[in-house]
N, CA, C and O atoms as a GROMACS GRO file, in nm:
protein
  224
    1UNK      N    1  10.933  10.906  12.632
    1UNK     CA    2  10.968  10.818  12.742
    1UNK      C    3  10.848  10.737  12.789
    1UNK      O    4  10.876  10.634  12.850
    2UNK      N    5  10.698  10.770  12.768
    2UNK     CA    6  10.647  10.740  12.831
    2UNK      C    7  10.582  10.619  12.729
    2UNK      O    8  10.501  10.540  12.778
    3UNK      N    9  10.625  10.610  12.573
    3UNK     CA   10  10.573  10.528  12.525
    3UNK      C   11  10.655  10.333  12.524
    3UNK      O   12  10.619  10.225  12.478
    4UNK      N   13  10.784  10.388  12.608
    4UNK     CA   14  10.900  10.273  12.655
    4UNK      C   15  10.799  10.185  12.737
    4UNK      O   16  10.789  10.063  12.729
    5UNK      N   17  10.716  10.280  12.826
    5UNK     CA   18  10.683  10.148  12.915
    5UNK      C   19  10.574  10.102  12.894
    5UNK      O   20  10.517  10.042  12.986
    6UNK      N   21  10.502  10.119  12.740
    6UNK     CA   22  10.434  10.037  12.675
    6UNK      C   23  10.524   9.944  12.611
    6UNK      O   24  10.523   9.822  12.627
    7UNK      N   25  10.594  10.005  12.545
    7UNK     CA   26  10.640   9.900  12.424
    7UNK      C   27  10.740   9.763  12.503
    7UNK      O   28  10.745   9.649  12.458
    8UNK      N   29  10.817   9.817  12.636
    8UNK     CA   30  10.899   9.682  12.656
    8UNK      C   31  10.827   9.569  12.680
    8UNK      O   32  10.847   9.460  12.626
    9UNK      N   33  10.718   9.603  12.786
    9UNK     CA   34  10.574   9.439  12.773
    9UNK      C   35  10.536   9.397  12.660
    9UNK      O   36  10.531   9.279  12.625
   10UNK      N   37  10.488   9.548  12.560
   10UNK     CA   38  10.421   9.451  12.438
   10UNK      C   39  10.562   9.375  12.375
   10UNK      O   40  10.560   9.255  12.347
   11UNK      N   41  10.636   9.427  12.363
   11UNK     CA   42  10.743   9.315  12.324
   11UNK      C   43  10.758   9.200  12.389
   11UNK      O   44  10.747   9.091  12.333
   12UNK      N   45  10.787   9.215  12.516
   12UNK     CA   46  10.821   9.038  12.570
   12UNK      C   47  10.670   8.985  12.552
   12UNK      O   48  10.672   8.864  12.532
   13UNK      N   49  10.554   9.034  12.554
   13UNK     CA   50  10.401   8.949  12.545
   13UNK      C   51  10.452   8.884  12.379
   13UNK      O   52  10.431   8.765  12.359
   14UNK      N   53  10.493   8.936  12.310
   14UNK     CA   54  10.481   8.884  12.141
   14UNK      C   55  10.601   8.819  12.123
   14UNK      O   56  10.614   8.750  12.022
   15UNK      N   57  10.706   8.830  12.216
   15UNK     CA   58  10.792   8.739  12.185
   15UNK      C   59  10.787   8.603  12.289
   15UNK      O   60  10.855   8.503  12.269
   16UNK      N   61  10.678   8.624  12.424
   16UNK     CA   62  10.623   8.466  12.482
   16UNK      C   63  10.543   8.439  12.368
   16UNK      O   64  10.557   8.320  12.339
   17UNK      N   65  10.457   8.505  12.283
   17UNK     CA   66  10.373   8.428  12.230
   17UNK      C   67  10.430   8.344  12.121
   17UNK      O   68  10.404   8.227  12.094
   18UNK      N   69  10.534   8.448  12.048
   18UNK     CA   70  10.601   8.365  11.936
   18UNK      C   71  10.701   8.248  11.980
   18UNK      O   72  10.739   8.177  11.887
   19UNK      N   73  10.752   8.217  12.112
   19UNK     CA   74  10.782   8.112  12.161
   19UNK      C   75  10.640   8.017  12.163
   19UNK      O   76  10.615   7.917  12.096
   20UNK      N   77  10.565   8.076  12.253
   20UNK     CA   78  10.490   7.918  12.272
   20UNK      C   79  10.415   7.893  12.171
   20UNK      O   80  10.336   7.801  12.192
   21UNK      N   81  10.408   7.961  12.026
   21UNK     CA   82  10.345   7.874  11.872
   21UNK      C   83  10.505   7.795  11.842
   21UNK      O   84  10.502   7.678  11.804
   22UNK      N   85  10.612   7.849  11.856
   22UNK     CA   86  10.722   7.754  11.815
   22UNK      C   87  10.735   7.599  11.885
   22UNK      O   88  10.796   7.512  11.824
   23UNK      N   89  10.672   7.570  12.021
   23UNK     CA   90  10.657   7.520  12.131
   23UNK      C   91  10.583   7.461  12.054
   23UNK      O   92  10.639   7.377  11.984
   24UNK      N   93  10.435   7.478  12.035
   24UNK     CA   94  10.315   7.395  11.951
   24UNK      C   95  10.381   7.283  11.877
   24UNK      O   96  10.377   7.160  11.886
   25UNK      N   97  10.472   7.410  11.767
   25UNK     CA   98  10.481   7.374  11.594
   25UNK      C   99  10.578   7.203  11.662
   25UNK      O  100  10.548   7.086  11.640
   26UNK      N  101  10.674   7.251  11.731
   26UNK     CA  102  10.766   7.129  11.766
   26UNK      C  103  10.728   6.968  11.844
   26UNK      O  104  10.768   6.851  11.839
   27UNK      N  105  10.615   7.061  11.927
   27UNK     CA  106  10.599   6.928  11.988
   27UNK      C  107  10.432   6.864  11.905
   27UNK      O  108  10.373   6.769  11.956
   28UNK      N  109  10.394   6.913  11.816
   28UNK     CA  110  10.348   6.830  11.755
   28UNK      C  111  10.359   6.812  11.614
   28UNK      O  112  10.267   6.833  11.535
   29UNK      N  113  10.510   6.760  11.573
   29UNK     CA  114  10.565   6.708  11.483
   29UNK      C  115  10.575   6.808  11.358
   29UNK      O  116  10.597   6.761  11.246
   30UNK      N  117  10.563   6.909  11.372
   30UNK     CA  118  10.512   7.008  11.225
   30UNK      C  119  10.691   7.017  11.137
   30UNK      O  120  10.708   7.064  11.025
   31UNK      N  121  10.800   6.959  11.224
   31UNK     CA  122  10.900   6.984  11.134
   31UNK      C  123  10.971   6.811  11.134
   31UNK      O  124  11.078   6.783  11.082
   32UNK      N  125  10.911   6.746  11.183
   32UNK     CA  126  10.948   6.605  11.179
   32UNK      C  127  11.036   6.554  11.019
   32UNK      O  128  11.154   6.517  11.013
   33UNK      N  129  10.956   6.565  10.922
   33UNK     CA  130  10.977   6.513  10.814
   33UNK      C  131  10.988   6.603  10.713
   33UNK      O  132  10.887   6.601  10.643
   34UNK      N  133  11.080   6.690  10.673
   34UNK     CA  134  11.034   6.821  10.569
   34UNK      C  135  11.087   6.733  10.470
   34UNK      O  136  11.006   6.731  10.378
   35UNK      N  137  11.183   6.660  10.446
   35UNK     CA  138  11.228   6.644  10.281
   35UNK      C  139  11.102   6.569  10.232
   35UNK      O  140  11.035   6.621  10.143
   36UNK      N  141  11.059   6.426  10.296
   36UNK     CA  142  10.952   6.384  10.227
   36UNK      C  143  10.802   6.455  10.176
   36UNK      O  144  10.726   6.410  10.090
   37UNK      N  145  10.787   6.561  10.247
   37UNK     CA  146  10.733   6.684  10.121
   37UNK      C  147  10.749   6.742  10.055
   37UNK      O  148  10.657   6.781   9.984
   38UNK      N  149  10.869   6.781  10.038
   38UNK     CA  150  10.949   6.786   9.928
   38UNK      C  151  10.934   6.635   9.780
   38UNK      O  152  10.916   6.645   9.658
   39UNK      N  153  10.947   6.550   9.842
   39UNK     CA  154  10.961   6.459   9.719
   39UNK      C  155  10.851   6.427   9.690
   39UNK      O  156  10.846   6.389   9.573
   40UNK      N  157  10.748   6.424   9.747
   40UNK     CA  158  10.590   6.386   9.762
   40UNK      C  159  10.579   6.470   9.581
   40UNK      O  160  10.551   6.410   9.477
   41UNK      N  161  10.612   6.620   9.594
   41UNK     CA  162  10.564   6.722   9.483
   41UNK      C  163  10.620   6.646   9.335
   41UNK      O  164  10.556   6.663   9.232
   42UNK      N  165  10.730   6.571   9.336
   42UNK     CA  166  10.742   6.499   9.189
   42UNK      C  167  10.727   6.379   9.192
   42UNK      O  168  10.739   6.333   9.078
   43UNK      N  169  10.703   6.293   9.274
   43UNK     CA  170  10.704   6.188   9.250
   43UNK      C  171  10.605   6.139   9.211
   43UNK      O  172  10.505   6.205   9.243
   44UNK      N  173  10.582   6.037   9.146
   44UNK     CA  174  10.491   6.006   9.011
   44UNK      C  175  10.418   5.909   9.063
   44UNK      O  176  10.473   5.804   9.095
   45UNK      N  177  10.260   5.933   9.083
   45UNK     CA  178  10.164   5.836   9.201
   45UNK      C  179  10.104   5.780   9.097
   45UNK      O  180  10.052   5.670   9.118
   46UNK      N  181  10.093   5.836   8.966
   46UNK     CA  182   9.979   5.720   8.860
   46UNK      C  183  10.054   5.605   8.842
   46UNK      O  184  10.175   5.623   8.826
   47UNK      N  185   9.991   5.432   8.842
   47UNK     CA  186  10.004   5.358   8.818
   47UNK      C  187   9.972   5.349   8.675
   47UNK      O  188   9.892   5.433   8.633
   48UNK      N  189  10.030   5.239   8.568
   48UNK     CA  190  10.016   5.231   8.460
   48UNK      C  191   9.915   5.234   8.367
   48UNK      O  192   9.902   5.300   8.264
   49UNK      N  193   9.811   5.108   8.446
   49UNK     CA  194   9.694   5.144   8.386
   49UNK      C  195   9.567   5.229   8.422
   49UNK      O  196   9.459   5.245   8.365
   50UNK      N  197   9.609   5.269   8.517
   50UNK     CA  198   9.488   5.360   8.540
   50UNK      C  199   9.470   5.541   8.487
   50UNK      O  200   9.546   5.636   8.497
   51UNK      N  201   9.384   5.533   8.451
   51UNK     CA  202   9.312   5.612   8.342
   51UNK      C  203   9.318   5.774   8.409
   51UNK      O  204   9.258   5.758   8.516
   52UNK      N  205   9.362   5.926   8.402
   52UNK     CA  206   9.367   6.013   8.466
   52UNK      C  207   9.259   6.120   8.494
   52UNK      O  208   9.171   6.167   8.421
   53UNK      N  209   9.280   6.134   8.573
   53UNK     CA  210   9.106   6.191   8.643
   53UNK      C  211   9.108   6.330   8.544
   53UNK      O  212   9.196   6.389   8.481
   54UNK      N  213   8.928   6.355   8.573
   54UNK     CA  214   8.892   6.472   8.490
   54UNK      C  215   8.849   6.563   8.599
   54UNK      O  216   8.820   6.514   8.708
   55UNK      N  217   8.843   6.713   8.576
   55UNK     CA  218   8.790   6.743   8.641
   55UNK      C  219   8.678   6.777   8.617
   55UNK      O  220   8.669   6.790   8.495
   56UNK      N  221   8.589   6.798   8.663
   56UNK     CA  222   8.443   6.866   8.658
   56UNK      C  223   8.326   6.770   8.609
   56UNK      O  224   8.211   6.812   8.602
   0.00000   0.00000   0.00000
């Protein structure tokens, strides 16, 4: 019984906190645009003639 009246605070403390990073993520745009990262991964950025990088 006596470990209840730890755990009900640490719960609501971790579930304000996991609200106010959701709060962050939203109000500064982190889900604005998901498909265009999505298409970013195939879409084909080399132009014709240019030559493809090396590494090292």
């Amino acid at each position: 019984m006596d470990s209840i009246y730890l755990l009900i605070p640490l719960g609501v403390v971790i579930a304000f906190a996991i609200g106010g990073v959701f709060w962050w993520a939203m109000s500064t745009g982190q889900f604005d645009d998901l498909d265009d990262e999505g298409r970013s991964v195939v879409k084909d950025d080399d132009s014709p003639g240019k030559p493809p990088s090396t590494l090292g």
